[in-house]
N, C-alpha and C positions, 0 to 999 in steps of 0.2 A: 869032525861032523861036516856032511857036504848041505848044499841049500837043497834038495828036496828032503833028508832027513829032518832039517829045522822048519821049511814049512810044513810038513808033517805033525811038529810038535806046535807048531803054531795053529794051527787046525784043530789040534787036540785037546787046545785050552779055549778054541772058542766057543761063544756063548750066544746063541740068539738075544736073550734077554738086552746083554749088554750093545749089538749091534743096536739095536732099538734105541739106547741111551746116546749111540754116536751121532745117532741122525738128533736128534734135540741140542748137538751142538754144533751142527750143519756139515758134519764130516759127510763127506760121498759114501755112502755105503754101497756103491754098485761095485768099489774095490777094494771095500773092507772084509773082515773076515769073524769080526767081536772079537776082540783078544782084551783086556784092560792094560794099561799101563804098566801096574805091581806085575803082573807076568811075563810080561815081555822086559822086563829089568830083570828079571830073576835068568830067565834063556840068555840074557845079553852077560851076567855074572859070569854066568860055566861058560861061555865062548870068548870072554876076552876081548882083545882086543885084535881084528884080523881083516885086513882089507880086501884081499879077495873075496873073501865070503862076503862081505859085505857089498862091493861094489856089482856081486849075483844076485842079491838079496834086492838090491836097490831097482835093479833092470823087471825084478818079477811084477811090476807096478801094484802089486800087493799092500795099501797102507800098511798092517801094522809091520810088514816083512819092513817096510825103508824105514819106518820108526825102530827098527832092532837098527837097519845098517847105520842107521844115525847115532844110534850110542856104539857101536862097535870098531866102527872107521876111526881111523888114528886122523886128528884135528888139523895137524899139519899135510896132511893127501890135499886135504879140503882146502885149508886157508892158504896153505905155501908161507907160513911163518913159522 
C-alpha cells in the first residue's frame, strides 16, 4: 500500500462529527482530518510495521496521517537504541 492509497483510507473513515470533538481537546484542526484513534490502530494493524511509509506519511503534515506514522515507524529509526 503506497501513502496516497492510505490517506485515501484515512479520508474514508473521517468524521465531521468527530473533527468537532478534536477541537475540544485544542488539537489544530486546520490539519486534521476527524479520523478517531480505534481506526487509525486498526489501518496501523494491516500495515505493520514500515518506515518508508511512514517517514511519507509524517512529511503529509496531516495529524492523524503522523499519528498512524507514529505507531508504524520502528522505535529504533527514532531513538537510536
Amino acid at each position: 500500500m503506497n501513502t496516497i492509497a492510505i490517506l485515501e483510507q484515512l479520508n474514508a473513515q473521517s468524521s465531521p462529527d468527530h473533527l468537532q470533538k478534536m477541537k475540544c481537546f485544542g488539537i489544530n484542526t486546520e490539519t486534521a482530518i476527524g479520523v478517531s484513534i480505534p481506526k487509525i490502530r486498526l489501518i496501523a494493524k494491516a500495515l505493520k510495521s514500515n518506515n518508508i511509509i511512514a517517514s511519507d506519511l509524517w512529511n503529509t503534515n496531516v495529524h492523524e496521517a503522523r499519528l498512524l506514522a507514529s505507531i508504524i515507524i520502528d522505535p529504533v529509526i527514532v531513538t537510536g537504541k
